[in-house]
N, C-alpha and C positions, 0 to 999 in steps of 0.2 A: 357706862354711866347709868346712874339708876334715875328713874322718875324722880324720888325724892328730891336727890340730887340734882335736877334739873328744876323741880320747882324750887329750891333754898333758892340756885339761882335768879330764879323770876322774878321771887320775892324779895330777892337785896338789889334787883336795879330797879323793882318799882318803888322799892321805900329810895333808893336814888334821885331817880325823878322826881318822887312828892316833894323832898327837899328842895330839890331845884325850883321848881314851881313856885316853893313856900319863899323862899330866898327872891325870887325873879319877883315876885308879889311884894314882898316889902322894899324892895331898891328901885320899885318905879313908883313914879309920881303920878305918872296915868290913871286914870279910875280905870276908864272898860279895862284896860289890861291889867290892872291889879285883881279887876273881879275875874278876868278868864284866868288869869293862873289860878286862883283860888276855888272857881271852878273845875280846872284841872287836876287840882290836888284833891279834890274831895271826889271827884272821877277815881283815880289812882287809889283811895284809899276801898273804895267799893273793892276794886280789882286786888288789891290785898288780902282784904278780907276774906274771898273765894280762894285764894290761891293759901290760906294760912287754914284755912276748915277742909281743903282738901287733899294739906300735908298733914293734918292731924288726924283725916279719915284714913289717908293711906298707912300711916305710923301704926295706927292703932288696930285695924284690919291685916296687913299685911307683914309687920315689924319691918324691922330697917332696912331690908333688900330687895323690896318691891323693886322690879323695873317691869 
């Protein structure tokens, strides 16, 4: 298994999670826990962010067989 491949992975259970998050955020009625998930998704989207600028480092540096 390649890095790359490991990080696609990373990156499709964190966009997972922010959904959850976003979904767990609008089905409660709670405020603090509406703002912590909304917080946690906006956490999640940081960690995306790194994880998608250093599949397009590796992509473009190494082509498709970096591991």
């Amino acid at each position: 298994m390649t890095v790359q491949s490991d990080l696609k992975k990373a990156i499709a259970s964190a966009q997972s999670a922010k959904g959850t998050y976003l979904m767990n955020a609008e089905s409660t009625e709670d405020q603090s826990a509406k703002d912590r998930y909304q917080q946690m998704a906006s956490d999640i989207e940081k960690h995306l962010e790194y994880l998608n600028s250093r599949l397009q480092y590796l992509s473009s540096s190494y082509g498709q067989s970096y591991e």
